[in-house]
N, C-alpha and C positions, 0 to 999 in steps of 0.2 A: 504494500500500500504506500511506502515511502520511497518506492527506485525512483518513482518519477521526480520525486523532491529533486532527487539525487540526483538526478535529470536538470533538472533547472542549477542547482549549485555549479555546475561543470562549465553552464554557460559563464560564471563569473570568471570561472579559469579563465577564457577566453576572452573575454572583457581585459582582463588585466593582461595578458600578452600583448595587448593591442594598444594600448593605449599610451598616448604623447609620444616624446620625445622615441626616436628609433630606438627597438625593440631587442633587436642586437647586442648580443652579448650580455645582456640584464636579463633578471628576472623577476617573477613577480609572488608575493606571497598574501595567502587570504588574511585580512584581520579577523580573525573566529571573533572577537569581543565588538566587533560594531557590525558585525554579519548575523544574521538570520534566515531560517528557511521554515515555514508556518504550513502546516497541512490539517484542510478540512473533513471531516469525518459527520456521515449522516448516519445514526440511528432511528429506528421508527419509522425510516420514510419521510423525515420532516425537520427534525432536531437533528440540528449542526451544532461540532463542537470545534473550537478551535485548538492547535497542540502545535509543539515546536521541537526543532531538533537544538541545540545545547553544545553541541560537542563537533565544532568543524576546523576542518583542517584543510590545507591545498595550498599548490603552488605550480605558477607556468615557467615551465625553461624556456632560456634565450632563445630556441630551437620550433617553440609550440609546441612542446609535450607537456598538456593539464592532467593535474589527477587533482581530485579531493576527495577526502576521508571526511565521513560521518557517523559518530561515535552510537551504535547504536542503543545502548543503554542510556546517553542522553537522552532518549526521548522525552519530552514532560509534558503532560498532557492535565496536568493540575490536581489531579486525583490518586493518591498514593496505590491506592489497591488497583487501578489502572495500569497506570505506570509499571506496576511489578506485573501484571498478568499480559502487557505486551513486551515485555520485557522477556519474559520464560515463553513465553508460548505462541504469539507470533514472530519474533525478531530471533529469537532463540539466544541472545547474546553469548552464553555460552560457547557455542558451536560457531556463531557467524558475530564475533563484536562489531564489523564494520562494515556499510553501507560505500560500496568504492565506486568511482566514477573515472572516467578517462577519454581524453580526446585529442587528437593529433590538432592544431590550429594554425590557422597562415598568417602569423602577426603583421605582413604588410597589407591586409585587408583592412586591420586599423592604425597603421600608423601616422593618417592623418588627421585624425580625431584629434581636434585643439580643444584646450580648457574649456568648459563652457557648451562643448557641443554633446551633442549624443545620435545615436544612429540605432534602427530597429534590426535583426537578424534572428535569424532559427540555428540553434545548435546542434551539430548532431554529436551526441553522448553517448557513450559503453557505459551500462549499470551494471552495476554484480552487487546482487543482493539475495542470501541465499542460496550461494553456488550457481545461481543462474544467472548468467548473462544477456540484458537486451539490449537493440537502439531506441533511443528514445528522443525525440525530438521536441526540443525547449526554446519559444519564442522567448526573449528578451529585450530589455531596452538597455545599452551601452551607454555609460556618460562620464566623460572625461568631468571628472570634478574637482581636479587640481593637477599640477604639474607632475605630481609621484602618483596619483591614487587616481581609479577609478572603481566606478560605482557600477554595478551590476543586479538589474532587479527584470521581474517578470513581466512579460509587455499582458501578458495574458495568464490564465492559471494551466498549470500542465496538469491532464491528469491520468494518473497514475491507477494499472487497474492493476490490482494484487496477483488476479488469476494468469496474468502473464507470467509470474514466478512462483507460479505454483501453490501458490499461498491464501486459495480458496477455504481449506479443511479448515485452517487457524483463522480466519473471519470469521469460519462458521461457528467454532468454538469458543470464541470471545463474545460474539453475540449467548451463545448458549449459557454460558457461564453468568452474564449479568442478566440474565433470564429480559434479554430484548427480544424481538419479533426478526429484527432483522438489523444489519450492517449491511451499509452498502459498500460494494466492494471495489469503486473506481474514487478516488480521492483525489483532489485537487489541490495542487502543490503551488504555495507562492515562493521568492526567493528575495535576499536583500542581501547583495555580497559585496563586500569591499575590499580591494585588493590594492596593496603598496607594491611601490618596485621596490626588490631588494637588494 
């Protein structure tokens, strides 16, 4: 339910290879503490809850090789006994701690993006979550928002359907567990990434 997040993060990778001054030889790393990635979740059929991931990592080489990590036990979804029962029993933290993402990028696609500007694009992303690996494609908006750092956020929501990795049975049993009717099982990933050159 959260590759696609994982999807949308990837794009920031890409964002920040791209951005200002030639890309060349620099690289860029994510700030996990002013970055966010929020994923919405419908129970009932009607009630949305909002939940966030905590725990990010990434960086683009001088080259445009992105990856970012997302710590799956971060998840917080604001309700303790939540929190632990996606934690053991969808995400498996144990077996799978991390949410991995990767993308090859052609940093001269943004090398002209001056301060001030921003530019729309679709990312194409490798998720691994769960042993499974898919593509996932993540609109974004790029925005150069200082001379070192740019800003990478979701031009749209990506969404994300669990049953692409397999992870039907474990909606099914969360739902079951908190004695709901249903989870739906395609979720909607926003992103807010911020990446420095390092």
């Amino acid at each position: 339910m959260f590759k696609g997040l994982a999807a949308i993060l990837l794009a920031g990778l890409v964002a920040a290879c791209s951005a200002g001054a030639p890309v060349t030889g620099t690289s860029w790393q994510l700030n996990g503490n002013a970055s966010d990635i929020t994923v919405i979740s419908v129970k009932n059929g009607d009630v949305a809850e909002i939940s966030r991931f905590e725990g990010l990592s990434g960086s683009v080489s001088a080259t445009g090789e992105a990856r970012l990590n997302i710590d799956a036990a971060s998840f917080e979804s604001y309700v303790d006994i939540r929190n632990e029962r996606l934690r053991d029993i969808f995400f498996e933290v144990s077996e799978f701690p991390e949410i991995r993402l990767a993308a090859n990028l052609d940093p001269a696609s943004f090398e002209t993006l001056a301060v001030g500007d921003a530019l729309e694009t679709e990312l194409q992303l490798a998720v691994s979550l769960h042993s499974e690996v898919r593509t996932v494609y993540a609109p974004v908006r790029v925005i150069r928002n200082g001379q070192d750092s740019v800003l990478v956020i979701s031009s749209e929501a990506a969404l994300i359907d669990a049953r692409e990795f397999g992870l039907e049975a474990a909606v099914a049993a969360l739902a079951g567990i908190a004695g709901l009717e249903s989870v739906t099982p395609v979720f909607p990933v926003h992103v807010y990434l911020v990446f420095e050159r390092g």
